[in-house]
C-alpha positions, 0 to 999 in steps of 0.5 A, a space after each residue: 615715836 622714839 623707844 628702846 625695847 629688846 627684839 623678841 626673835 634675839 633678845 638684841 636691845 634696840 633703838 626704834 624711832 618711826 616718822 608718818 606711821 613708818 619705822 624710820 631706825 631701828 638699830 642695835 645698842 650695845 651699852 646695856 638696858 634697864 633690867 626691867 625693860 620690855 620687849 617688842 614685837 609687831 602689833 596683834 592680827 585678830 581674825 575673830 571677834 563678834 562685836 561688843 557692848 551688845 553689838 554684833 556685825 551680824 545685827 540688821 540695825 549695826 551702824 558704821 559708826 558702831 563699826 568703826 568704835 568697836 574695831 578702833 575699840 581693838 587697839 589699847 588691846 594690842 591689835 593693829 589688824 581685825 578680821 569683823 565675824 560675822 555667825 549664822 544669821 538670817 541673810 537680809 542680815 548678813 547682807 546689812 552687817 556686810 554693807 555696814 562694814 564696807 561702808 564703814 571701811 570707806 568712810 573711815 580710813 583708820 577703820 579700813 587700815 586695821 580691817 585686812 578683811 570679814 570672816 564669815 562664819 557661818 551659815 554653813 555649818 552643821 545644825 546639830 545640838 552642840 555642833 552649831 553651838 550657839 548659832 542660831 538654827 532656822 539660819 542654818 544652811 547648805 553651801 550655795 556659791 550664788 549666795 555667796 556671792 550676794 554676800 561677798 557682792 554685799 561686802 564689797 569684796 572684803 570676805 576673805 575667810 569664811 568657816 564652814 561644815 564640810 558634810 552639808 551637801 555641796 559643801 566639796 565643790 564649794 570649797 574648790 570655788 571658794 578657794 578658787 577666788 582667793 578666799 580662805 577656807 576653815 572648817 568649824 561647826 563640823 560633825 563631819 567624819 574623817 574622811 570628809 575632812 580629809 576630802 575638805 583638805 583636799 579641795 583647799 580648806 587650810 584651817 580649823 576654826 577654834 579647834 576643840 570648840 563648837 564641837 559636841 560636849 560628847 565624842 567617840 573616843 576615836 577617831 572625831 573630828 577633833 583628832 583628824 583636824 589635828 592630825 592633817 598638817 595641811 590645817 592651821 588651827 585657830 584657839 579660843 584661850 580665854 581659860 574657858 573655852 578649852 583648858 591648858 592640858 587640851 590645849 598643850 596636846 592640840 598646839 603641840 599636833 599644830 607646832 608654832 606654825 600652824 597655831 593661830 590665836 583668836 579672841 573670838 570677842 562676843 558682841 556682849 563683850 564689855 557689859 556687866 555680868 547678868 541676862 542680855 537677851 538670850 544671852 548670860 554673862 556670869 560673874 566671872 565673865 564666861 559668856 553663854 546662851 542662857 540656859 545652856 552650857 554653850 558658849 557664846 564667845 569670849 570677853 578676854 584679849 589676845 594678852 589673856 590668850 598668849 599669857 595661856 599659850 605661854 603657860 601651857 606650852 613654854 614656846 619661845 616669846 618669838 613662837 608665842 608672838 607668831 600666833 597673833 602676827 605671822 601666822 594668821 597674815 600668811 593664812 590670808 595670804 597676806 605679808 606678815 607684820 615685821 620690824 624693820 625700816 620701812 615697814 608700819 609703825 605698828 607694834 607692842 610693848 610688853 613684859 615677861 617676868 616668871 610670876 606674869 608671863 605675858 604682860 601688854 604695856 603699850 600699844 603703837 600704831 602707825 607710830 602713835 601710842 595707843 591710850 587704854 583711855 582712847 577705847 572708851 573715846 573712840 
């Protein structure tokens, strides 16, 4: 790999070459570049997508081969790490989706190199109308830490984040369990009042899973869980910024209570992402690609890429193209306790060419990783 791009944290024009997935220079140029040369940053961290082509991972018949082509699905998008979402779901499911995944970590290595861990959200979440959002009720259930550890047992240890609603029963003590563990704790799906989540805080929840969202369509004015989370600097908040899960105005408000520290973006892909619009089960696609639960207002996951959530970003914010990119890299590896991605001599050959230009402000050209371009044709092949 030999590029030259300009550095997004200075703007400095760059020589970058890479040899055996590693960057081996990256040195400064003086003599100045092409006008319309692109930027580069490390590649994407996505810590939740569903599935897709109307696959989940929390399905009883997923494969690992259908695990591992809708993870290596991920990369002409622009990621290099992939957090598998497994939601609500019956628990000889849960079981099967998480052993799939192990399995498919084990037996395809590129599969386990962009899977830095499973998010499972759910089920232990709220049931209530609106709340649960398109989770499925009768799978709704209290914390249980010996289920839980069926689950991680099942997975081979590779839950790292798990979303919950702190007002179940049990739902305190588990978190401190949990977090004892090493696992990251969010909150999401909740009703809970403020001075639950304020205890949530307490026990070690450090964020709120796609804040604004699964969440009743009608709120108290104030106080709701909405502002509480947004108001407790402990809590990180992830965002769904497809254009239809929460709109640009909410989300300058919410991103600016976070700051570019504390927000992180999702794609919080569907597992009906990539089909045409019309009925897939209980699920619809519209034409204009929003995914629902047939018959209903709620939302059923997003069938956009992290490009069309930092393009959003962008454009109701005007952070820095080092802030916005910290949403999708930094931000979300320092969450999972984990190294933040960096360009530097040494570190993976993962990142991503891409253009800002006042009429488009966020445009992915190309993708690298482990130093091999990334072909938006290798989506459908893999």
């Amino acid at each position: 790999m030999k590029l030259t791009a300009r550095l997004i944290n200075t703007s400095a024009r760059v020589a970058i070459e890479a040899e055996a997935g590693v960057i081996t220079r990256l040195e400064r140029l003086d003599e100045p570049g092409p006008r319309a040369e692109p930027w580069v940053a490390p590649a994407f961290w996505d810590l939740q997508m569903n599935g897709r082509w109307g696959i989940s991972f929390s399905s009883p018949t997923i494969t690992p081969d259908d695990v591992a082509r809708i993870i290596l699905a991920q990369r002409p998008l622009g990621a290099a790490r992939v957090c598998p979402t497994l939601i609500t779901a019956p628990v000889d499911h849960l079981i099967h989706g998480l052993q799939t995944i192990d399995l498919a970590c084990r037996t395809h290595p590129e599969v386990a190199r962009m899977v830095p861990g499973i998010h499972l959200e759910g089920p232990f979440i709220s049931e209530l109308d609106g709340y649960r959002g398109a989770h499925p009720l009768d799978a709704v259930r209290d914390p249980d830490y010996a289920l839980f550890e069926r689950l991680q047992d099942a997975s081979g240890g590779r839950i790292v984040l798990v979303t919950l609603a702190p007002e179940r029963p049990g739902s305190i003590d588990f978190i401190k369990r949990v977090r004892a563990c090493g696992i990251t704790v969010a909150l999401g799906h909740t009703a809970a009042d403020p001075r639950t989540l304020l205890a949530a805080a307490q026990a070690g929840a450090s964020l709120s899973t796609h804040l604004g969202n699964g969440i009743a369509a009608t709120l108290p004015r104030h106080p709701n869980p909405i502002w509480a989370q947004a108001a407790d600097d402990r809590l990180s908040a992830s965002f769904i910024v497809d254009g239809d899960h929460v709109d640009l105005a909410t989300l300058r408000v919410l991103a600016r209570a976070k700051g570019p520290a504390r927000t992180i973006l999702v794609s919080d892909l569907s597992p009906l992402a990539g089909l045409p619009p019309g009925r897939h089960d209980a699920w619809e696609i519209l034409d204009s690609g929003t995914i629902i639960v047939a018959g209903t207002q709620y939302l059923a996951g997003s069938s956009q890429p992290l490009e069309v959530g930092l393009r959003n970003l962008l454009t109701a914010t005007g952070w820095s193209l080092d802030e916005l990119l910290a949403t999708v890299t930094t931000n979300p590896a320092r969450l999972l306790g984990l190294e933040p991605p960096r360009l530097d001599v040494g570190e993976p050959a993962d990142l991503v060419l891409f253009r800002a230009a006042a009429d488009v402000p966020f445009t992915l050209d190309q993708c690298y990783l482990a130093g091999a371009p990334v072909l938006a044709a290798d989506e459908a092949s893999s």
